[in-house]
C-alpha positions as CSV (number, residue, x, y, z in Angstrom):
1,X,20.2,-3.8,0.2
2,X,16.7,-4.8,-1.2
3,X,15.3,-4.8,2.7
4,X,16.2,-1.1,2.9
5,X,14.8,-0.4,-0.4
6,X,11.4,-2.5,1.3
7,X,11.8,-0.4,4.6
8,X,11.4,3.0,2.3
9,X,8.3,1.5,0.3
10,X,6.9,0.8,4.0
11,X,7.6,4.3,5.1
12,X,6.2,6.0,2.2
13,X,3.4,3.7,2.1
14,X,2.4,4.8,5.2
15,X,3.0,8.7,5.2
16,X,0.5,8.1,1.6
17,X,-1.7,5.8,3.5
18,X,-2.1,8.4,6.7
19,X,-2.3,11.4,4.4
20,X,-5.6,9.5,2.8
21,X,-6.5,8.7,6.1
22,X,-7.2,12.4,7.1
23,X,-8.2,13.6,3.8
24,X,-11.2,10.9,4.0
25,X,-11.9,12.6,7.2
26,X,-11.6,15.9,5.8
27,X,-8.6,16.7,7.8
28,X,-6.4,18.1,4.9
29,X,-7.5,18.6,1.3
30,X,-6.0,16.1,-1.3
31,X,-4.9,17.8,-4.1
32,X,-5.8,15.1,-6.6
33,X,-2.9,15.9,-9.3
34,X,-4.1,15.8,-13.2
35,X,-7.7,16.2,-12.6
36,X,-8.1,13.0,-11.1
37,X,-11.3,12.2,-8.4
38,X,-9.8,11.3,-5.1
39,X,-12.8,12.1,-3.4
40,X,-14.8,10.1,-5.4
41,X,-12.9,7.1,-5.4
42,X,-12.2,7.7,-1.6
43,X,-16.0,7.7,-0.9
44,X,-17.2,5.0,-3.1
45,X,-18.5,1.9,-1.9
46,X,-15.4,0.4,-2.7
47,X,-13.1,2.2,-0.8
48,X,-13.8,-0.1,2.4
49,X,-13.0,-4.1,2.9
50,X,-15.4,-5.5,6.3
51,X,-16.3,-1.9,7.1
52,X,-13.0,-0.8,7.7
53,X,-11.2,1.7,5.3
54,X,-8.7,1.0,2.8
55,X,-6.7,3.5,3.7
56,X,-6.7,2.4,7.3
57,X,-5.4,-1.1,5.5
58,X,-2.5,0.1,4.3
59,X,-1.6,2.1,7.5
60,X,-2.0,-1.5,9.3
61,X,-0.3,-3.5,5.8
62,X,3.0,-0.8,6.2
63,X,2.9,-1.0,9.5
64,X,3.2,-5.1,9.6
65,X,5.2,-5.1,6.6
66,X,7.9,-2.7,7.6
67,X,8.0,-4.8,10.9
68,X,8.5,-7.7,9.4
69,X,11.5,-6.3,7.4
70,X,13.0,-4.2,10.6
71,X,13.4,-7.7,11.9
72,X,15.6,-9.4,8.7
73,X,17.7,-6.1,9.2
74,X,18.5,-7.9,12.4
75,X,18.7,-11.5,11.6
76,X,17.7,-13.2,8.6
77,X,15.0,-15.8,8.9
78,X,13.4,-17.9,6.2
79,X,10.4,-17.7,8.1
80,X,10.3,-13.9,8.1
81,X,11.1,-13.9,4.8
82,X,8.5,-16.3,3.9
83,X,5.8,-14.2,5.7
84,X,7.1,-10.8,4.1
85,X,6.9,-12.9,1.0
86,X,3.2,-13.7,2.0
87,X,2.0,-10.2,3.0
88,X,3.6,-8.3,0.0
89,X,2.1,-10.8,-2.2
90,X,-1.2,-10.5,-0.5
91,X,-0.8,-6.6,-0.8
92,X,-0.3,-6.3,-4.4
93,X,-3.2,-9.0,-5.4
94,X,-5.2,-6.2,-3.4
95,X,-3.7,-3.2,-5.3
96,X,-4.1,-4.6,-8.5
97,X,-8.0,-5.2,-7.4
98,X,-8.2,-1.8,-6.7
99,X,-6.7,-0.7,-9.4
100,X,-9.2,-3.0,-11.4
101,X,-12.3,-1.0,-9.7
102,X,-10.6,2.8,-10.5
103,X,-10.4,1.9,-14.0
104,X,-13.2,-0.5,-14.8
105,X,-15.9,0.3,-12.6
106,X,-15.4,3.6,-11.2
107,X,-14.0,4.6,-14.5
108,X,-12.3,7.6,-11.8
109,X,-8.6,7.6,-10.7
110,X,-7.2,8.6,-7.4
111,X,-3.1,9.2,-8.1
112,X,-2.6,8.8,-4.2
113,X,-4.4,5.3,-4.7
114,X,-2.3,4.5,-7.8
115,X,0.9,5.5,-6.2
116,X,0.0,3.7,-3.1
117,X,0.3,0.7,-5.8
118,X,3.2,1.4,-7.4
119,X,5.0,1.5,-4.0
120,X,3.4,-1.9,-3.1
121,X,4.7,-3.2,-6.4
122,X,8.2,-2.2,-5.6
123,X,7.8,-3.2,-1.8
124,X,6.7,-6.6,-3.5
125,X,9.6,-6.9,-5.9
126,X,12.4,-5.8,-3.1
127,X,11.2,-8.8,-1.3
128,X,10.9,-11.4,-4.0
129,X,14.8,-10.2,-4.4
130,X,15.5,-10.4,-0.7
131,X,14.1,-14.3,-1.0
132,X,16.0,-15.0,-3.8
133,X,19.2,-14.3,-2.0
């Protein structure tokens, strides 16, 4: 049950992650809920890790993630789990940085960014479950 839950996270992560994708782009206008600054926080020097975007990240971090799960759906693996276990937890130490530079440095909030986070944290959670079983 917790892998489908996982497999969701993954799916929505990515839709978010490709819908900040093309708004950094200016592909399609983010409406930035609550008067929040997606654009500024999307074009901050922050907003990339090795000169690649973070949005592009999380397309690649969903993507590998929701891979990873699609395959425990099959068979379950300790090894897969492990390395779901080692992504997600990867993935969230990364959120909560972000989330870190929004509200201490930037002192600007993106509520695509933050909600990209809270579906990590659940994606995180669902598979701390799944190990646990």
């Amino acid at each position: 049950m917790y892998i489908y839950l996982g497999l969701i996270c993954t799916l929505a992560g990515v839709w978010i992650s490709h819908k900040l994708y093309m708004g950094k782009r200016g592909k399609v206008k983010l409406a930035c809920p609550r008067e929040g600054s997606c654009d500024i926080v999307l074009h901050s020097t922050h907003s990339e890790l090795f000169g690649v975007g973070n949005e592009t990240w999380g397309l690649l971090y969903f993507s590998l993630v929701g891979l990873v799960l699609a395959t425990l759906i099959l068979r379950i693996s300790s090894t897969m789990v492990h390395l779901a276990l080692f992504f997600t937890t990867g993935g969230i130490l990364y959120s909560l940085y972000l989330i870190y530079i929004q509200a201490g440095i930037l002192k600007k909030w993106c509520w695509w960014c933050v909600s990209v986070a809270g579906i990590n944290f659940i994606l995180w959670s669902s598979v701390i479950l799944c190990s646990i079983r």
